[in-house]
VEXBA-777767 format. One line per field, with one value per residue (C-alpha): residue number from 1; residue in one letter; x, y, z. Coordinates in nm, 4 decimals, padded with zeros to 6 digits. Example, Ala and Ser with C-alpha at 12.3 -4.5 7.8 and 13.67 -1.06 7.14 Angstrom:
pos	(1 | 2)
code	(a | s)
px	(01.2300 | 01.3670)
py	(-00.4500 | -00.1060)
pz	(00.7800 | 00.7140)
This chain:
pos	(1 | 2 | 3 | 4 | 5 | 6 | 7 | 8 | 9 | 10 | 11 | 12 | 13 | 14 | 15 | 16 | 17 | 18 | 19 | 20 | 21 | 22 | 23 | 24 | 25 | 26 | 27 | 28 | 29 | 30 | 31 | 32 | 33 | 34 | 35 | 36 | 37 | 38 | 39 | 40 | 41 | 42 | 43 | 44 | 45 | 46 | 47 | 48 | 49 | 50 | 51 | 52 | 53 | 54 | 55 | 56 | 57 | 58 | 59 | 60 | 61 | 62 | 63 | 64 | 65 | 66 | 67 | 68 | 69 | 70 | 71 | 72 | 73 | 74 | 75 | 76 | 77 | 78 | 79 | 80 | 81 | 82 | 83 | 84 | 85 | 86 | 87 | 88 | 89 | 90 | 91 | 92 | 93 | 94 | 95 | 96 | 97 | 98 | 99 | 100 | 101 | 102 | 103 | 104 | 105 | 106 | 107 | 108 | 109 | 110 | 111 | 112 | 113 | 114 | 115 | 116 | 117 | 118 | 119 | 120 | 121 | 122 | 123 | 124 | 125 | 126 | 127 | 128 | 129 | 130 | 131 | 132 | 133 | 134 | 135 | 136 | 137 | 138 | 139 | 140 | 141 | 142 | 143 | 144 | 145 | 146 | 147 | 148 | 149 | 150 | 151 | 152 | 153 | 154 | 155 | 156 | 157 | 158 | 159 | 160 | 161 | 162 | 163 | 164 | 165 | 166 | 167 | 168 | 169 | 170 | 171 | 172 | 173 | 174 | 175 | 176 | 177 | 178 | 179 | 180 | 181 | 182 | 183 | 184 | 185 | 186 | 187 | 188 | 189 | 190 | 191 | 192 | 193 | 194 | 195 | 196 | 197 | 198 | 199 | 200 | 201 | 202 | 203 | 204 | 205 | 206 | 207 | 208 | 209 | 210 | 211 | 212 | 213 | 214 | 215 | 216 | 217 | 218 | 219 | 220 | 221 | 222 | 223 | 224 | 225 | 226 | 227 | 228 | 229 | 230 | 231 | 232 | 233 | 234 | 235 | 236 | 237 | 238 | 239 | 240 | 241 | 242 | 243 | 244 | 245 | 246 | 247 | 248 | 249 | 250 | 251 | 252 | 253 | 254 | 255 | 256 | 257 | 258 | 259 | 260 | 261 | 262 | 263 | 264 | 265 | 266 | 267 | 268 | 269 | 270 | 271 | 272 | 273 | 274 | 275 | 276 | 277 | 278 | 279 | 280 | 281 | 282 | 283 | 284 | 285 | 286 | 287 | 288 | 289 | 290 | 291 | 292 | 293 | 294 | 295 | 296 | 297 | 298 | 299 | 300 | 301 | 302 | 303 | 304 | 305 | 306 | 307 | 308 | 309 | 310 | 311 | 312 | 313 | 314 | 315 | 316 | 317 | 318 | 319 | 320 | 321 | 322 | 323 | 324 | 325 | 326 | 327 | 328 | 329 | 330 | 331 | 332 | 333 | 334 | 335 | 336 | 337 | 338 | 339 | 340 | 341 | 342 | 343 | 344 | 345 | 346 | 347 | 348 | 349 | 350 | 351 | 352 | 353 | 354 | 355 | 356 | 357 | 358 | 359 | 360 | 361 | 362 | 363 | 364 | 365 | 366 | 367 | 368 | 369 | 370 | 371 | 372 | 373 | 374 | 375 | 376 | 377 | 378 | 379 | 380 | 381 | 382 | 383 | 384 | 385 | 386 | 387 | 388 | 389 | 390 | 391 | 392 | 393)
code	(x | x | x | x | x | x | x | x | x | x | x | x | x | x | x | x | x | x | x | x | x | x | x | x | x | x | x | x | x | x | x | x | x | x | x | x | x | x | x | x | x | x | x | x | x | x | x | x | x | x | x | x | x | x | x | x | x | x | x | x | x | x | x | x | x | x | x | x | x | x | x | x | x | x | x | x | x | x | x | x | x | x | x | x | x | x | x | x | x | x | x | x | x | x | x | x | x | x | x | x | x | x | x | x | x | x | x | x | x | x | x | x | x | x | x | x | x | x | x | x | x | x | x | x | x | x | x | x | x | x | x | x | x | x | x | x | x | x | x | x | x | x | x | x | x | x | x | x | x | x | x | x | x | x | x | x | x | x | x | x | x | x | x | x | x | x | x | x | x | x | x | x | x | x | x | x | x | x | x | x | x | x | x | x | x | x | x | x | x | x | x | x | x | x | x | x | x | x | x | x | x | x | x | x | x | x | x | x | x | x | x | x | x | x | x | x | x | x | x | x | x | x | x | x | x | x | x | x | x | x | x | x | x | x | x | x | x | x | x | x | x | x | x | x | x | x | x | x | x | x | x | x | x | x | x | x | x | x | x | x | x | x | x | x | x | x | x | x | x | x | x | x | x | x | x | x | x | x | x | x | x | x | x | x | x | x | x | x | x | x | x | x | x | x | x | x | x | x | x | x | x | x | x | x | x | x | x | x | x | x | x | x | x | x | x | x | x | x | x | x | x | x | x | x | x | x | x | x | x | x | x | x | x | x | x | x | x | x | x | x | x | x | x | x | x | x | x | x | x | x | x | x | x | x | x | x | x | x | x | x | x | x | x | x | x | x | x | x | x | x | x | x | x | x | x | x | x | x | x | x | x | x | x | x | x | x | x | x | x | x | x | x | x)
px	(00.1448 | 00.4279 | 00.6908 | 00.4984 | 00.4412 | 00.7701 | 00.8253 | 00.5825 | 00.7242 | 01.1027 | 00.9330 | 00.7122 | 01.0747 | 01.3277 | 01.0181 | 00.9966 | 01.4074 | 01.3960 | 01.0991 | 01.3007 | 01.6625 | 01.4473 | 01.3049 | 01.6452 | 01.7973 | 01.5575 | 01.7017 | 01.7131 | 01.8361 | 02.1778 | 02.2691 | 02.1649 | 02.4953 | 02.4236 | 02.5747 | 02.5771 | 02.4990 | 02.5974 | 02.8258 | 02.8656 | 03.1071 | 03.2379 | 03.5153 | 03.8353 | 04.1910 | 04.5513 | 04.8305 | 05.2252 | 05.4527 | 05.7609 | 05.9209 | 06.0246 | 05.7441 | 05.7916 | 06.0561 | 05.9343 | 05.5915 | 05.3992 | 05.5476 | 05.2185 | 05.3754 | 05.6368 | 05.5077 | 05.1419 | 04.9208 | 04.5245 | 04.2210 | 04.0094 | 03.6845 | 03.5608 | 03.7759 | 03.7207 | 03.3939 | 03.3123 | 03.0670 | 03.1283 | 02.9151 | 02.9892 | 02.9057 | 02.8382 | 03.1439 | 03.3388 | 03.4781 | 03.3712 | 03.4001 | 03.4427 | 03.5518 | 03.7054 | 03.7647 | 03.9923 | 04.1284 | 04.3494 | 04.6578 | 05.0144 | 05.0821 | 05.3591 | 05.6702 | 05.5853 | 05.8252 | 05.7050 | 05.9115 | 06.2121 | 06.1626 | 06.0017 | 05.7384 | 05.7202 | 05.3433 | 05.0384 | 04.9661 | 04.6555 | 04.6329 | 04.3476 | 04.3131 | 04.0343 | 04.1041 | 03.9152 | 03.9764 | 03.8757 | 03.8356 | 03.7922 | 03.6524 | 03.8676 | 03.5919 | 03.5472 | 03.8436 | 03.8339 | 03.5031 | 03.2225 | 03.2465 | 02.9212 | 03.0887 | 03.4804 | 03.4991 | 03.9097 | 03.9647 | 04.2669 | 04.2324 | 04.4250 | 04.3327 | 04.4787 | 04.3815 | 04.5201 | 04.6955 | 04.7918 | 05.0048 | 05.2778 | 05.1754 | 05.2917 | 05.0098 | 05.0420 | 04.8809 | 04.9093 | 04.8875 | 04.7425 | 04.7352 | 04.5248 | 04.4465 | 04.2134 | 03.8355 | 03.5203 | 03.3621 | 02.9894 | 02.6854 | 02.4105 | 02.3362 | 02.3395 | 02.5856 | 02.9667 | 03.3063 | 03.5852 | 03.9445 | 04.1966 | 04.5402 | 04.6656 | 05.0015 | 05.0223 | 05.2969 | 05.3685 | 05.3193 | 05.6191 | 05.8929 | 05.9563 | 05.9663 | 06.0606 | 05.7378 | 05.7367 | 05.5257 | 05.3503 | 05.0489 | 04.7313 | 04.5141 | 04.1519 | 03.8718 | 03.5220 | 03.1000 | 03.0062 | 02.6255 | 02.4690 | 02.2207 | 02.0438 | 02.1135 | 02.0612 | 02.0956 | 02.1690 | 02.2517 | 02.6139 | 02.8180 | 02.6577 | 02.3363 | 02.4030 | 02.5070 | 02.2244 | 01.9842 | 02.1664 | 02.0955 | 01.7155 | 01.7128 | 01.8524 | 01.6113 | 01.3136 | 01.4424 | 01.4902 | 01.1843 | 00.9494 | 01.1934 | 01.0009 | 00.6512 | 00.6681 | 00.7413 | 00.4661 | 00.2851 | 00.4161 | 00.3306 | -00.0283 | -00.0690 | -00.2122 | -00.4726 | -00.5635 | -00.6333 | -00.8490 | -01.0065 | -01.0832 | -01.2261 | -01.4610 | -01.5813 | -01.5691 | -01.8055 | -02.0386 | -02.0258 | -02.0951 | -02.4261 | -02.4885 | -02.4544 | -02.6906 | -02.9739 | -02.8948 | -02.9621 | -03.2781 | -03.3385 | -03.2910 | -03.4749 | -03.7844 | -03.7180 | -03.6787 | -04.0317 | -04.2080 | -04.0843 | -04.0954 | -04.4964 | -04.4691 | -04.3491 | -04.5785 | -04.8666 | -04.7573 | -04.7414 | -05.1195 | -05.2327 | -05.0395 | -05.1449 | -05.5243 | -05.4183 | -05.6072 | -06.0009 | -06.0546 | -06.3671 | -06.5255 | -06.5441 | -06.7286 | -06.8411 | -06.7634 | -06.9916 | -06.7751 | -06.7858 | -06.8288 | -06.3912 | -06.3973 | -06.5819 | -06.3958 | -06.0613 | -06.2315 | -06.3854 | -06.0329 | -05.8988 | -06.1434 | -06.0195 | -05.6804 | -05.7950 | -05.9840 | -05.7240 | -05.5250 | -05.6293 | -05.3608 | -05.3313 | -05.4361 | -05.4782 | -05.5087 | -05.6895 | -05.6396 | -05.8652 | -05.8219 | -05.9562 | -05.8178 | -05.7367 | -06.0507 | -06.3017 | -06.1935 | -05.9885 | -06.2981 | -06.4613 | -06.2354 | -06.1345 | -06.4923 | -06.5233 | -06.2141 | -06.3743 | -06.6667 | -06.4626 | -06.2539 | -06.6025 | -06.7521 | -06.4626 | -06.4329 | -06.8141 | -06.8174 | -06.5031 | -06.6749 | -06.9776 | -06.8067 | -06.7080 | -06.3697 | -06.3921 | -06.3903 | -06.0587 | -05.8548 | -05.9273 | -05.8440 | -05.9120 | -05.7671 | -05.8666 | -05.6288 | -05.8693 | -05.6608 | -05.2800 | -05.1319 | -05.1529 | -04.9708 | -04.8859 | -04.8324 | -05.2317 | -05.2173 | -05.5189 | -05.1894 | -05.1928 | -05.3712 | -05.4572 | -05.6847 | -05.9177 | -05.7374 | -05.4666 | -05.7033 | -05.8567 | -05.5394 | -05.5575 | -05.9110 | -05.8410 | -05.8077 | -05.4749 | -05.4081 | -05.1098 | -05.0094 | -05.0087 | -04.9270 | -04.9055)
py	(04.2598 | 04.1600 | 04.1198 | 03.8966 | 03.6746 | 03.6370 | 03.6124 | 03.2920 | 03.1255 | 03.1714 | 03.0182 | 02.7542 | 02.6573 | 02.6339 | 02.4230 | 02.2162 | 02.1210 | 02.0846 | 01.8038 | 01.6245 | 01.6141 | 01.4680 | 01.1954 | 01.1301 | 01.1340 | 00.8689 | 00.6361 | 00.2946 | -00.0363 | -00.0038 | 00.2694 | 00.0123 | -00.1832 | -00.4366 | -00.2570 | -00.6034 | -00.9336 | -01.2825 | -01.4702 | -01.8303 | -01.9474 | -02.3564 | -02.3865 | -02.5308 | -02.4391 | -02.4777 | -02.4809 | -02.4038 | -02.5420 | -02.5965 | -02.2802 | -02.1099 | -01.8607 | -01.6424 | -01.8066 | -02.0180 | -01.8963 | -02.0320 | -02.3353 | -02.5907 | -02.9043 | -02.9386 | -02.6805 | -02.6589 | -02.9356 | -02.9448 | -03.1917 | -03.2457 | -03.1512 | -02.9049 | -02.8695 | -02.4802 | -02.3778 | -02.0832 | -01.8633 | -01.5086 | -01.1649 | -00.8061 | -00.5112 | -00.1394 | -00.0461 | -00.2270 | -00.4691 | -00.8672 | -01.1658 | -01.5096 | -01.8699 | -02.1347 | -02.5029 | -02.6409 | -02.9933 | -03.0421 | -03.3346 | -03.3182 | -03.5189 | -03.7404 | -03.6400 | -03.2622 | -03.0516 | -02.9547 | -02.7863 | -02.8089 | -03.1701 | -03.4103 | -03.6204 | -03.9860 | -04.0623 | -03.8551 | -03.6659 | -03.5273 | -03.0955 | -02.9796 | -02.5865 | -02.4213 | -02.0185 | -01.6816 | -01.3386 | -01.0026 | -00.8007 | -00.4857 | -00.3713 | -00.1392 | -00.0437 | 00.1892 | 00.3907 | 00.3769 | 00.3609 | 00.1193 | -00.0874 | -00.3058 | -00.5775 | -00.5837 | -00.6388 | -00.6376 | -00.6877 | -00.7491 | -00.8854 | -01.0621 | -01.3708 | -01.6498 | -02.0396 | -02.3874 | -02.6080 | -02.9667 | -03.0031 | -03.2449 | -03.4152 | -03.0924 | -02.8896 | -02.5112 | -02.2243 | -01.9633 | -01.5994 | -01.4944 | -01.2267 | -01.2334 | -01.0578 | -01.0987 | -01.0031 | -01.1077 | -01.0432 | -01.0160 | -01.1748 | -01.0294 | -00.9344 | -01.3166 | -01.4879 | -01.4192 | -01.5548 | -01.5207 | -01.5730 | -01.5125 | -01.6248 | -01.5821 | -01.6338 | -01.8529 | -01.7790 | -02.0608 | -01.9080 | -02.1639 | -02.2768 | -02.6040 | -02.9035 | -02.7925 | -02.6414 | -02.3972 | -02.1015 | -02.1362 | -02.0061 | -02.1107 | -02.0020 | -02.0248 | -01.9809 | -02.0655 | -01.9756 | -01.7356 | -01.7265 | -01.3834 | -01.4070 | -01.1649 | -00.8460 | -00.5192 | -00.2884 | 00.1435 | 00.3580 | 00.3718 | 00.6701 | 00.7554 | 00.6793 | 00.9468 | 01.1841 | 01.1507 | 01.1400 | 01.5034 | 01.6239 | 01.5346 | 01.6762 | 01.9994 | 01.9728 | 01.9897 | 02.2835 | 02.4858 | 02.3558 | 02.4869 | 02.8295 | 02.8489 | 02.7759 | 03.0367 | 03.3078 | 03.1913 | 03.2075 | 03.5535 | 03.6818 | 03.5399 | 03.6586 | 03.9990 | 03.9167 | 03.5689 | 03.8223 | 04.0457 | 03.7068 | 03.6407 | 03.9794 | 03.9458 | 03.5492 | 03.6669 | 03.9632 | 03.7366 | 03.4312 | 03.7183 | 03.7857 | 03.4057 | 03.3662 | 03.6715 | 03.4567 | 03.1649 | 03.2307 | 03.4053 | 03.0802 | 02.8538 | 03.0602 | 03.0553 | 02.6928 | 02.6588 | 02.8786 | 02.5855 | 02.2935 | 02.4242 | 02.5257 | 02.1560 | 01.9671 | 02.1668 | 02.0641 | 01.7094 | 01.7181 | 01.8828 | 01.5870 | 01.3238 | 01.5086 | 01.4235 | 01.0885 | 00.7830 | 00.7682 | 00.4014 | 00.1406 | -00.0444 | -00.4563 | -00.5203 | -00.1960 | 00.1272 | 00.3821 | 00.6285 | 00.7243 | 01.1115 | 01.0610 | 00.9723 | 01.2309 | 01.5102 | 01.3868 | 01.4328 | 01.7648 | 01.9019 | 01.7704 | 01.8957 | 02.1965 | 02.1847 | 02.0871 | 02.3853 | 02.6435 | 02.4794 | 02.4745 | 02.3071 | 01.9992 | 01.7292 | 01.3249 | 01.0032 | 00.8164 | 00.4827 | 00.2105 | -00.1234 | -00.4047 | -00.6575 | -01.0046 | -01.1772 | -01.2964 | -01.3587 | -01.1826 | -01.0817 | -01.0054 | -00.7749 | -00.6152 | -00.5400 | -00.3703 | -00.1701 | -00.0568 | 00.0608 | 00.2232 | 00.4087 | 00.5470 | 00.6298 | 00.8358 | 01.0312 | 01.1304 | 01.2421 | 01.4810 | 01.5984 | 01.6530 | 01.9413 | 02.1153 | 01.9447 | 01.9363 | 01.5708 | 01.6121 | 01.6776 | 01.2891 | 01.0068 | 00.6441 | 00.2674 | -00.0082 | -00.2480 | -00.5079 | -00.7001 | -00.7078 | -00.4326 | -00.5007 | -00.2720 | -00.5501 | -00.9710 | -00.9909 | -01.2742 | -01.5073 | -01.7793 | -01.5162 | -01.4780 | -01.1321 | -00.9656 | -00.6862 | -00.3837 | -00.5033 | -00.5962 | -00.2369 | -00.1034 | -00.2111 | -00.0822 | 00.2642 | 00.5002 | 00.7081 | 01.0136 | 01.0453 | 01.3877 | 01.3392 | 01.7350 | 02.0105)
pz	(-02.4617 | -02.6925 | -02.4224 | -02.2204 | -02.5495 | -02.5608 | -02.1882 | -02.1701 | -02.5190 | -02.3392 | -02.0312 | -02.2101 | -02.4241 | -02.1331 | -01.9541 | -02.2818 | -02.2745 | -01.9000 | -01.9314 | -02.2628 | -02.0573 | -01.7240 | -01.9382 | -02.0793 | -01.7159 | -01.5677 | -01.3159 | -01.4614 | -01.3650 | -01.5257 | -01.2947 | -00.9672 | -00.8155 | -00.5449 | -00.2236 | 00.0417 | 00.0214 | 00.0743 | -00.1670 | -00.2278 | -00.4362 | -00.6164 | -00.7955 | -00.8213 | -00.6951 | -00.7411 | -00.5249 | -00.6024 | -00.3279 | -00.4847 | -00.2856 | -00.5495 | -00.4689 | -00.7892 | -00.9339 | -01.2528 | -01.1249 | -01.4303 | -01.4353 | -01.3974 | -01.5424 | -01.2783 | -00.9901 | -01.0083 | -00.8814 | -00.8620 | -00.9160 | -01.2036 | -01.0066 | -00.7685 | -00.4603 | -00.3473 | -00.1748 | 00.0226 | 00.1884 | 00.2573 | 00.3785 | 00.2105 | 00.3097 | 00.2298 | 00.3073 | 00.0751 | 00.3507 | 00.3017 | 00.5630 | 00.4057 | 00.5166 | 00.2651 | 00.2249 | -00.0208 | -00.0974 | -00.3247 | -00.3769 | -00.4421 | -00.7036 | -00.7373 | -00.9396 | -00.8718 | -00.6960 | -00.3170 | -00.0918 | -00.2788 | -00.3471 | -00.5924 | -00.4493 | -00.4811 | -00.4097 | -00.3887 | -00.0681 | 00.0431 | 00.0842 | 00.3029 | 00.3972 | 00.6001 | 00.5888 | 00.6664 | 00.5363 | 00.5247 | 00.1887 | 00.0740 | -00.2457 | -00.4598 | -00.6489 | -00.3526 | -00.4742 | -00.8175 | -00.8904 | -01.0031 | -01.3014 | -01.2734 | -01.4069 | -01.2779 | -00.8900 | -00.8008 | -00.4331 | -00.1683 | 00.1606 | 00.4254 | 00.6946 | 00.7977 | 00.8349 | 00.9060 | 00.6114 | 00.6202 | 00.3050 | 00.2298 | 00.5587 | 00.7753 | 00.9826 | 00.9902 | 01.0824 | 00.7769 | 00.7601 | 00.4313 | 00.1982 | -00.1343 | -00.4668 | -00.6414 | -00.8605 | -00.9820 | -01.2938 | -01.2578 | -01.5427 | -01.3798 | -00.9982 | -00.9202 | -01.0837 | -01.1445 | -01.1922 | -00.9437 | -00.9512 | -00.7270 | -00.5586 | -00.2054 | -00.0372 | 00.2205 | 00.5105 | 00.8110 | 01.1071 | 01.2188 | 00.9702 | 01.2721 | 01.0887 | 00.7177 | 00.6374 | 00.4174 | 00.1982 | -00.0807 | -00.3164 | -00.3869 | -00.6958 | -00.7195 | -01.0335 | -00.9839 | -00.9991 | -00.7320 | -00.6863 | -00.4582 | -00.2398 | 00.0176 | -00.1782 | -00.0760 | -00.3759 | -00.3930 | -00.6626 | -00.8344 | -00.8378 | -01.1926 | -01.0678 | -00.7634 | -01.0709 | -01.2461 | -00.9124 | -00.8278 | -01.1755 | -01.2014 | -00.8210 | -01.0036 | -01.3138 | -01.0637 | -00.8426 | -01.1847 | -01.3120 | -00.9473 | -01.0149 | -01.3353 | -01.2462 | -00.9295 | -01.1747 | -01.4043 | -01.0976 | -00.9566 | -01.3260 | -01.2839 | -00.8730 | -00.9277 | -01.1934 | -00.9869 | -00.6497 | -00.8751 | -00.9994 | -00.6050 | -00.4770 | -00.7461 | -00.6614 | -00.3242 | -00.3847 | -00.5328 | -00.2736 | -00.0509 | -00.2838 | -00.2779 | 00.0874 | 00.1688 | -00.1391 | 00.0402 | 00.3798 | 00.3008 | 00.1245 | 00.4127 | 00.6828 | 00.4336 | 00.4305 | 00.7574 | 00.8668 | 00.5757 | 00.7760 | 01.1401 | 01.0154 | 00.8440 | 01.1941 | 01.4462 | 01.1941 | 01.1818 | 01.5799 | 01.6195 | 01.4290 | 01.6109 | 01.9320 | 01.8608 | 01.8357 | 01.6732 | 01.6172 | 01.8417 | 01.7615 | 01.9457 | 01.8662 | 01.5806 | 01.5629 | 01.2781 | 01.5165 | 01.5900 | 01.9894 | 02.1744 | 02.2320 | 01.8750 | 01.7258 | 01.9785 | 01.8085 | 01.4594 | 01.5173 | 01.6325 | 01.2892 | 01.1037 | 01.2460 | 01.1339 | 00.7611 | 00.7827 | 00.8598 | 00.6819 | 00.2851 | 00.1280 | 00.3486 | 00.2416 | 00.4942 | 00.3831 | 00.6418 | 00.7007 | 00.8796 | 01.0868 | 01.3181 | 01.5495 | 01.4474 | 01.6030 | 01.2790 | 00.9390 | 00.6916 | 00.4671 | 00.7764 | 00.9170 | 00.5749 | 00.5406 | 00.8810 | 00.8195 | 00.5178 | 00.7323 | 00.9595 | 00.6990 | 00.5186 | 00.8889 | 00.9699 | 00.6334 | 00.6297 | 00.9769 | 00.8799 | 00.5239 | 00.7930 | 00.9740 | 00.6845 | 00.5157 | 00.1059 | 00.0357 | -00.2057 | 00.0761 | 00.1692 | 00.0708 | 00.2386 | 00.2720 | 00.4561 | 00.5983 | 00.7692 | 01.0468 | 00.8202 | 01.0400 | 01.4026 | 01.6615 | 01.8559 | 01.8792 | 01.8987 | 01.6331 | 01.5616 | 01.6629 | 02.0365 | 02.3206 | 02.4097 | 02.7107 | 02.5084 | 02.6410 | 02.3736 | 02.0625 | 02.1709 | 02.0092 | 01.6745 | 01.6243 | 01.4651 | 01.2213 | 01.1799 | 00.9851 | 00.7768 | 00.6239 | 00.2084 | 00.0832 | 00.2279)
């Protein structure tokens, strides 16, 4: 007795600190990423065409030109896989007195650039932040800068930095190579910084999330490991437990069924009763008339028969006309009819408390023989009667 005490405390403890560590493991949003979605993103951009590429490459006064206002916009898809599709627009003017393409302009000129590019998520190697998104991709586009078309090939660096699952900052610059150096053109970088807004998300579990999903999946397996040992402790005594209920279902199943067949003798004795008197069928009048005819008085003598045998039955009789006179009349009659039949039944022998009596006058017709209804006689003939109903038995 004392080592199972301390079996089921041991049990009941380890159960205890599995319980507290799974409610200190639950899955929360924190531990939620956003796997795909769509991304669109304003901001503004700057471009460095001087050709020094990274010579004096933070030189904005002279080298760097942009616009006071938004002049980047783009729309891109990312998927589960870390891999992202997006297209970009950017305007953007050289401005004049900057040095492009070796040479310091003398006006403004315009700088339009429609690009694509694929990306791919480092987070995939090194892991999720939640927050910091770095990426690199490549792509390629068309530029019209310094009044020179070219088609580019692209390379880019870059990452976003995330406020919640919607909104964001991203920043980012991409290199810009002419995929034909004819007429002077040359390479040059752009840099970008601006709102990115997600839409369409389709969110999964970060890597700690997968941890802690793994480690609750672990809790529960240890935790089932315990219970079927409570419950191989508990087997024997619960099988004892169920010979013994089944020993006595077996008792209550034998009480039971002796139970229903008496039951069942009462109301097969009940319904064979209940068909002898429909059998005889009703006691019929004729009109205006309570004398009760030889077919009548056969059906009564064969009832009084049955009340006889029988000395715990007990009828209520009830009594009716046809519609044709008035209400008083006909509740009157009914009246007569009802008394008729009872005395003719007390006559051959029945005690008068197995009988009792009501007279329903013309309100319950057997058919549409309405005073509002034509009728031939053969159908008011059916509503003259008395009927037997069965009140104990």
């Amino acid at each position: 007795m004392k080592t199972t005490s301390i079996f089921s405390f041991l049990v009941f403890f380890m159960l205890s600190s599995l319980s507290f560590a799974q409610d200190e493991l639950q899955i929360t949003a924190k531990d939620s990423i956003v796997q795909s979605s769509w991304i669109f993103g304003v901001g503004l951009n700057a471009v460095d065409d001087s050709g020094n590429v990274f010579d004096e490459l933070l030189n904005f006064t002279d080298e760097w030109n942009l616009v006071p206002y938004p002049s980047r916009v783009s729309i891109g898809r990312y998927f589960k896989s870390g891999l992202g599709l997006e297209a970009i627009g950017t305007y953007n003017q050289y401005k004049e007195g900057k040095n492009v393409d070796g040479e310091i302009l003398t006006e403004n000129i315009s700088y339009y650039g429609i690009d694509g590019r694929i990306t791919y998520d480092l987070n995939k190697i090194i892991g999720e932040t939640g927050w910091f998104d770095p990426y690199v991709g490549i792509g390629a586009g068309y530029t019209d800068a310094n009044n020179r078309g070219r088609g580019t090939y692209n390379a880019i660096v870059g990452f976003r930095t995330w406020f919640s699952d919607r909104w964001g900052l991203d920043l980012n610059a991409t290199g810009k190579w002419a995929m034909s150096e004819s007429e002077g053109v040359s390479n040059h970088l752009q840099y970008a910084a601006g709102a990115v807004y997600q839409f369409g998300i389709e969110k999964g579990l970060s890597k700690r999330g997968e941890e802690k999903l793994e480690l609750l999946a672990a809790i529960a397996k240890e935790k089932q490991r315990q219970t079927d040992s409570i419950n191989e402790v508990n087997r024997l005594k619960d099988e004892a437990l169920l010979a013994e209920r089944l020993k006595k279902q077996k008792e209550a199943d034998a009480l039971a069924a002796a139970e229903k067949a008496k039951i069942d003798a009462i109301n097969k004795r009940k319904a064979e009763i209940k068909s002898k008197i429909e059998d005889l069928g009703y006691v019929y009048f004729d009109l205006n008339s309570s004398y009760l005819n030889s077919s009548s008085k056969k059906v009564l003598e064969s009832l009084a028969d049955v009340l006889i045998e029988i000395p715990t039955l007990k009828l209520k009789i009830t009594s009716h006309t046809d519609s044709r006179g008035t209400s008083k009349y006909n509740d009157w009659l009914s009246q007569r009819r009802v008394d008729k039949t009872k005395e003719y039944l007390i006559s051959k022998g029945v005690s008068e408390e197995k009988l009792t009596t009501e007279a329903y006058g013309e309100s319950m017709l057997l058919n549409d023989c309405n005073d509002d209804t034509y009728c031939p006689e053969e159908k008011h003939a059916v509503n003259r009667r008395s009927e037997f109903i069965i009140q104990e038995f």
